[in-house]
SEGU-276506 format. One record per residue (C-alpha): x, y, z; residue number from 1. Coordinates in Angstrom, 2 decimals. Layout:
BEGIN
px/py/pz/n
X/Y/Z/NUM
...
This chain:
BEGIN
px/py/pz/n
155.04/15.53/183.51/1
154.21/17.49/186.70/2
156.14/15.16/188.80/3
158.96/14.96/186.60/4
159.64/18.60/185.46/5
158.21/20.73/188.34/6
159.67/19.68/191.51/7
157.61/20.26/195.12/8
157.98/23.09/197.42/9
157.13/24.44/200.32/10
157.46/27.38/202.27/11
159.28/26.89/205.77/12
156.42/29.10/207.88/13
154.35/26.27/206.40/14
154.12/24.37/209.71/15
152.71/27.52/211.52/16
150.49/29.12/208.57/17
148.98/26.00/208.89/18
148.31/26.05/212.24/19
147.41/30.15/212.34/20
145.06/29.75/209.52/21
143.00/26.92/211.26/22
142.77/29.61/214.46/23
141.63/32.23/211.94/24
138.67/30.33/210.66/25
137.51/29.46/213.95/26
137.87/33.25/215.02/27
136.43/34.25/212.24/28
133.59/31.52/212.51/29
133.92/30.65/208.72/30
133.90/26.88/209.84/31
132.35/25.36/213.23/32
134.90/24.25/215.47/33
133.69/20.56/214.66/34
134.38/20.74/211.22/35
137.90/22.46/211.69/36
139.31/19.85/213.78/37
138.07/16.88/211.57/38
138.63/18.58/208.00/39
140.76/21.69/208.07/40
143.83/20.15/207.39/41
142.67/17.05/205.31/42
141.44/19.65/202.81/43
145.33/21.23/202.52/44
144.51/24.60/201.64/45
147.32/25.83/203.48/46
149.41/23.40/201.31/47
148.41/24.82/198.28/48
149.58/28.37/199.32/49
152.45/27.80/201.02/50
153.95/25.47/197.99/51
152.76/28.73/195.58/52
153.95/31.83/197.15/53
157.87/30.83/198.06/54
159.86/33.52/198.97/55
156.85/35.41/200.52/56
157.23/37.42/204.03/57
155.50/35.49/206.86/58
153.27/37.81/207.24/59
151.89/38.41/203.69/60
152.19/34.25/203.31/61
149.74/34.21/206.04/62
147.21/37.24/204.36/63
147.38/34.81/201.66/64
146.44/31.70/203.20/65
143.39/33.14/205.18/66
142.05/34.85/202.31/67
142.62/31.65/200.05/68
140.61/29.32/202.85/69
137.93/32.41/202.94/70
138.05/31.98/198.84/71
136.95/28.13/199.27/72
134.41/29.00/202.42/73
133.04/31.50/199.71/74
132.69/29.29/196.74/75
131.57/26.48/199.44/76
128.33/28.89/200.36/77
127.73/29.70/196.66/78
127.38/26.16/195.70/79
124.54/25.36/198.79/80
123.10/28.76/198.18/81
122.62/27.31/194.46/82
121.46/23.59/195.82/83
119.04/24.92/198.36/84
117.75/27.54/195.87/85
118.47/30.85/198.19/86
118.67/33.76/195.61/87
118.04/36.49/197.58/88
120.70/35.44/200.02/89
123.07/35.20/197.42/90
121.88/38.88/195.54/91
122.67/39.64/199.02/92
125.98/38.07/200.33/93
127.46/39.11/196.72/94
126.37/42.66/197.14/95
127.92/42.93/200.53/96
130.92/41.54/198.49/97
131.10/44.23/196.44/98
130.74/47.19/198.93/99
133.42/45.50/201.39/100
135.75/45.08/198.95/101
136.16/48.66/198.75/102
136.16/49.82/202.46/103
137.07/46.62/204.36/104
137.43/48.84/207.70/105
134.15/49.46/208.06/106
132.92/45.47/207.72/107
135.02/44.01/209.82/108
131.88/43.78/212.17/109
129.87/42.29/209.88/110
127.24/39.92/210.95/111
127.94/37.43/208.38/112
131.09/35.68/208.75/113
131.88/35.77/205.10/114
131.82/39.25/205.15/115
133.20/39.70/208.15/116
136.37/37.02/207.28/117
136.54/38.94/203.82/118
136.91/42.37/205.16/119
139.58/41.19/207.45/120
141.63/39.44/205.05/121
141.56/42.24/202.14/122
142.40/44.57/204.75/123
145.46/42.91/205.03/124
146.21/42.53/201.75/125
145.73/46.68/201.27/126
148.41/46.75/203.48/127
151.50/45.57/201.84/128
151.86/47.61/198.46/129
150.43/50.74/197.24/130
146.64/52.17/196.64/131
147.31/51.84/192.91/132
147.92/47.90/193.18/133
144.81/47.89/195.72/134
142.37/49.21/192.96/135
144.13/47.28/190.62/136
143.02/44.05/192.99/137
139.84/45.23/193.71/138
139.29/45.65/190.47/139
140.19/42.35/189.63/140
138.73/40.69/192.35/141
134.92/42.83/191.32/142
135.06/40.82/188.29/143
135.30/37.60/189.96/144
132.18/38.45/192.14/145
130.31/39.67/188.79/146
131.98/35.82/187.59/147
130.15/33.74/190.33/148
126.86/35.56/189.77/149
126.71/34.20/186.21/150
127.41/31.02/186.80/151
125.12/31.20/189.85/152
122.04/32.00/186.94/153
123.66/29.36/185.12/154
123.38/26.62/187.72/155
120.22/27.36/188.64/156
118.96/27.79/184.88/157
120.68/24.61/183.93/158
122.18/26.34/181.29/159
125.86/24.68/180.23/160
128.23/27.59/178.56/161
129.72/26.72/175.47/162
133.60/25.77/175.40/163
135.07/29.17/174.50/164
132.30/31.03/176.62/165
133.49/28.58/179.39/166
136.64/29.16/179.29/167
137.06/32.80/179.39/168
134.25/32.74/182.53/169
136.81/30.14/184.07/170
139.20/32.46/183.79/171
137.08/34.82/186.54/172
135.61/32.17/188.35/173
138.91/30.76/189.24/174
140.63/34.59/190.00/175
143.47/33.88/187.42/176
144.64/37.99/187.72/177
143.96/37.61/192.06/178
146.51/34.74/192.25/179
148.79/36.62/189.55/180
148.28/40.02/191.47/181
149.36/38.33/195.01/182
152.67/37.00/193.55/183
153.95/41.11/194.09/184
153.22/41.32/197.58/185
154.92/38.05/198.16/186
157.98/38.95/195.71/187
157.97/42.30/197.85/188
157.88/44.80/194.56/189
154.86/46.12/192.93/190
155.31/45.84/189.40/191
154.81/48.29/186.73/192
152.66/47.76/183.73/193
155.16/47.82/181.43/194
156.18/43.99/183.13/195
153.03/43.18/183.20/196
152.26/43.39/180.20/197
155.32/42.10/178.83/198
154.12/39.29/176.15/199
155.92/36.82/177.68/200
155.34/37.49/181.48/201
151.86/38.14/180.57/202
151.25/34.66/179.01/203
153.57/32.94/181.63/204
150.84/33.80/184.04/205
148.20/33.46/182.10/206
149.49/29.91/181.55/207
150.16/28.79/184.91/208
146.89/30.13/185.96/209
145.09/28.11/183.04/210
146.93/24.43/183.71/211
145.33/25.28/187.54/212
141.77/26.17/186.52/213
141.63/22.61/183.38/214
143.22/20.45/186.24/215
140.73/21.29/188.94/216
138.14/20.66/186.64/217
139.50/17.41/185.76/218
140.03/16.73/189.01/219
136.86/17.93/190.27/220
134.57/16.54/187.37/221
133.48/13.52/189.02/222
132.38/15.64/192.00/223
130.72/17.87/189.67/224
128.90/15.22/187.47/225
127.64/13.81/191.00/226
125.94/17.13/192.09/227
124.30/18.00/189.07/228
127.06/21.02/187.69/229
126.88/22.99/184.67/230
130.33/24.86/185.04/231
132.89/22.21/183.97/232
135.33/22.52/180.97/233
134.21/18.50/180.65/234
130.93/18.89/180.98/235
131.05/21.91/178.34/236
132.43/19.43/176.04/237
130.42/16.60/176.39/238
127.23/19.16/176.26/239
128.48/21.17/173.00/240
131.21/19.25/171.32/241
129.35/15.59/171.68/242
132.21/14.28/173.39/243
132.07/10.87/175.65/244
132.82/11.05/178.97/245
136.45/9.04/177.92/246
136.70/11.70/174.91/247
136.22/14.77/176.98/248
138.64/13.40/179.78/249
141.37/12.50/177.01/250
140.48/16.30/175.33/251
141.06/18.28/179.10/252
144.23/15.99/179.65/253
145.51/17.10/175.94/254
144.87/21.01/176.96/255
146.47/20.37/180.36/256
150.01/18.90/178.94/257
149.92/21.54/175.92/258
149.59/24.30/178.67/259
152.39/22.63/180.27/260
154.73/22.32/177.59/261
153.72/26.14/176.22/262
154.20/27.16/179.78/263
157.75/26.14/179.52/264
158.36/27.92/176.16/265
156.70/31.63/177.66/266
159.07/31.02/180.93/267
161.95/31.16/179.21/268
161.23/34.18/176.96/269
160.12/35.91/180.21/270
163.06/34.87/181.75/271
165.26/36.41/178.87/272
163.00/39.49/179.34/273
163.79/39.59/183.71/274
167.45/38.99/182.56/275
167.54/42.41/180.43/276
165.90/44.98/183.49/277
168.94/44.80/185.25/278
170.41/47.64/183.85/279
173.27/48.00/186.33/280
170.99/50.34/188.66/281
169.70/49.39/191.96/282
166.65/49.60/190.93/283
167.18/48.35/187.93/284
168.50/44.79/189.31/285
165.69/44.59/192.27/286
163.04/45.35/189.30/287
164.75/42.10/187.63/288
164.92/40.14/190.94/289
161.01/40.34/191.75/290
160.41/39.43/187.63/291
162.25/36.41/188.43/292
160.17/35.84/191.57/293
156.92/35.98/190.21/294
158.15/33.51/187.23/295
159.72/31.30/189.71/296
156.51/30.83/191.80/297
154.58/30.82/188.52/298
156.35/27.54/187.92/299
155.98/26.47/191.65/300
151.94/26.95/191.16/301
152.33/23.94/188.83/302
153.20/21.35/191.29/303
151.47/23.27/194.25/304
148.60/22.52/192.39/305
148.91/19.22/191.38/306
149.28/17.37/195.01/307
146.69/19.73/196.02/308
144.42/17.97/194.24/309
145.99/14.36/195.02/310
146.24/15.25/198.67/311
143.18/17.60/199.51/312
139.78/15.64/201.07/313
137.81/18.20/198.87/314
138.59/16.29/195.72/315
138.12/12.49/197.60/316
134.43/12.11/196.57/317
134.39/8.40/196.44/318
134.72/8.85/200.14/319
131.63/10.79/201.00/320
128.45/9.28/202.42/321
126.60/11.32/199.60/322
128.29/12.23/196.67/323
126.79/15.67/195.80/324
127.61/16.94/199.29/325
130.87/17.74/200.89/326
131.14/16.27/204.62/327
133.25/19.68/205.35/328
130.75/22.02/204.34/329
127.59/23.02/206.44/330
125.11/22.20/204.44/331
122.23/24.38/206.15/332
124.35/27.34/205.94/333
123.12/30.89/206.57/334
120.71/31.68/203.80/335
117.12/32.16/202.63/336
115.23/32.25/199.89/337
């Protein structure tokens, strides 16, 4: 369907962010110089921006990019702070999280690579739009912290969320309003609420960012089976619904193509809706062109997503010497407990 219906792009700085965003982690010492040259671009992440955020300024394409690879350095150091059970460095790390988020400046220093990667990147971020869409991402991105703490007690409880429970924590976890907030800087217009929360725009993104989240855990189940994970929409189902492993599969693959297909149905509404702000004002028709941005790389985070997940080395687990741990990762990271 994917294949068929949402054909591949890629932005044309691609060839550079890819290369710029490899520097930044070793600058930024996210990843050991070791691990960069055998991994960094195996694992795509680059890819996966670049074929999202079309139309983006080089310069806010490459914000992007850094702070997505920080995102996956991040969520890399949660999972070994869970396996090597180091609480207090994560109580830590996430607080630091929290208080950088809100005056980046004054971390970019930081001793801890993660914070000190973070602060940079958000910086950048701040720098494109307005205050009011800053908050409005920090405020966003607050919740995902507050996300990864719960399913850090989770983990290390064992507990498995129900399916609904699940699904709206997935819907932190994976940053669905981060990735929707970043398609204004890259569509160069800040967009009022009014847009946003336009039914159809609103469930558009909601929608694009939901196919993204079921397919990486489809994609990533078998991973996540291997290392012992509680925070899977399969595993959710097999735990509470009494599913099979064949039966949940065949369950995320029916959500996936009915997101899909409903997708399809909320972009053209939306489309209808972009089609009406151009009111024969300037503004009026720029307001309509950056609408029409956003839904356009809405659709594009369809396939960006999908050969992410068929190209990327962080979804190859059948090619690991140990299943439950990533080659790419350092698995003593910094930590205690």
């Amino acid at each position: 369907m994917i294949e068929r219906a949402f054909p591949r792009q890629l932005h044309p700085y691609w060839p550079t962010l890819q290369k710029r965003t490899r520097a930044w982690l070793l600058e930024k010492r996210l990843m050991s110089a070791d691990k960069v040259a055998e991994y960094a671009d195996g694992l795509c992440y680059t890819d996966l921006m670049a074929g999202y955020y079309i139309g983006a300024a080089d310069e806010v394409l490459q914000a992007i990019a850094d702070y997505s690879a920080w995102f996956f350095v991040w969520d890399d150091r949660h999972d070994r702070d869970i396996v090597h059970g180091r609480p207090a460095a994560w109580r830590r790390l996430k607080d630091q999280l929290h208080t950088a988020l809100d005056s980046p400046d004054d971390h970019l220093g930081h001793s801890d690579p993660l914070v000190a990667g973070f602060s940079d990147s958000v910086q950048r971020l701040y720098s494109f739009l307005t205050d009011r869409w800053n908050l409005r991402f920090a405020g966003h991105f607050h919740e995902v912290i507050e996300a990864y703490d719960r399913e850090f007690h989770n983990r290390t409880g064992g507990v498995v969320p129900g399916v609904e429970e699940y699904l709206q924590l997935r819907r932190l976890t994976f940053a669905h309003w981060i990735w929707t907030d970043l398609l204004e800087p890259s569509a160069g217009c800040e967009l009022p609420a009014e847009v946003r929360e336009n039914p159809a725009f609103h469930r558009a993104a909601l929608l694009s960012q939901e196919f993204a989240a079921w397919y990486n855990d489809l994609c990533s189940l078998p991973k996540e089976i291997a290392g012992n994970e509680v925070h899977n929409l399969g595993i959710s189902l097999i735990t509470h619904e009494g599913l099979t492993l064949e039966e949940a599969i065949a369950d995320m693959r029916r959500r996936i193509e009915n997101c899909i297909s409903e997708f399809m149905a909320a972009e053209s509404e939306a489309l209808r809706f972009a089609d009406s702000l151009d009111d024969g004002t300037v503004g009026g028709k720029e307001l309509s062109g950056a609408v029409q941005s956003c839904l356009g790389n809405m659709r594009n985070w369809f396939s960006s997503v999908y050969w992410f997940h068929h190209e990327s080395g962080r979804y190859m687990v059948d090619s690991w010497d140990d299943r439950s741990t990533p080659p790419y990762v350092n698995n003593e990271a910094a930590g205690d407990t």
